[in-house]
N, C-alpha and C positions, 0 to 999 in steps of 0.2 A: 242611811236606812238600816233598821236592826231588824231581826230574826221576827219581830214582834207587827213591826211593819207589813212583812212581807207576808206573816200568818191574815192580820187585818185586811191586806188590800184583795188576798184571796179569798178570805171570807166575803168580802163585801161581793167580788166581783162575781163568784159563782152559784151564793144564795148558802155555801155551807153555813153551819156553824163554827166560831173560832176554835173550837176544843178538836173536830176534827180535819179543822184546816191545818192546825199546829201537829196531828198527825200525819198527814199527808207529807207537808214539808220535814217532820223530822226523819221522814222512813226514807225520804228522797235522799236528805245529806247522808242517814247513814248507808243509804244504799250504795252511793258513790265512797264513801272511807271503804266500804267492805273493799269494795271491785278494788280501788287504788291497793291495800292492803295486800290484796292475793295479786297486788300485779300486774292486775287488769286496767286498761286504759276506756273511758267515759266518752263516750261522742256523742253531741246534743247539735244535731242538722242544726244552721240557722244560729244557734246560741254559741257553742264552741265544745273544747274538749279537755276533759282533764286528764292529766298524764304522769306517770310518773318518771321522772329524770333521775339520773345517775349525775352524779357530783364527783368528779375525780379526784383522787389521795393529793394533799397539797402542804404543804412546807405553811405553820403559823409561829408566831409568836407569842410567850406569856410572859406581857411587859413586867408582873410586878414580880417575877421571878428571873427574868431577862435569860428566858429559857425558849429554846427552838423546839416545837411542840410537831407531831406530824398528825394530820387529821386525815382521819380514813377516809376512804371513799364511802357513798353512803348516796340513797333515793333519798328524794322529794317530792312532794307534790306539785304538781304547778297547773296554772289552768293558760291555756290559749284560746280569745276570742275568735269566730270565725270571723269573716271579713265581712259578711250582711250588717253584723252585728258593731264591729269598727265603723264602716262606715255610716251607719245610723249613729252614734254615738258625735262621730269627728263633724257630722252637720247638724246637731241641734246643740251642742252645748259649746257656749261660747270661751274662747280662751280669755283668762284674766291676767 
């Protein structure tokens, strides 16, 4: 499902029109980069949360220099589903 998807299935289901459905959802993703950006952690009851994580300094490799490289510590993004939402998910879709 793409961006494009999710604007349609909300137009359809709310009565909007597409141009302000496609509003709606782009102020939502960037409202969540803002919050992760300053910091701040997302909790959506029922859906999940997004959070930013620290990534510890770690010993790599640059094979085509055969060089030991150290990568800083550094956030990310990450999102964790709540558990309503796993377990909807673990009983209707079937494993292949």
């Amino acid at each position: 499902m793409t961006k494009a998807d999710i604007v349609a299935d909300i137009a359809e289901g709310t009565g909007l029109e597409r141009v302000e459905a496609l509003k709606a959802v782009e102020a939502f993703m960037a409202s969540i980069k803002t919050s992760l950006s300053n910091g701040q952690n997302v909790y959506l009851r029922g859906f999940g949360s997004f959070v930013v994580k620290t990534r510890a300094e770690k010993t790599g490799r640059n094979i085509s220099e055969k060089t030991t490289i150290i990568i800083p510590a550094h956030n990310i993004p990450s999102f964790k589903p709540a558990k309503t939402f796993v377990d909807e998910v673990k009983s209707k879709v079937k494993v292949n």
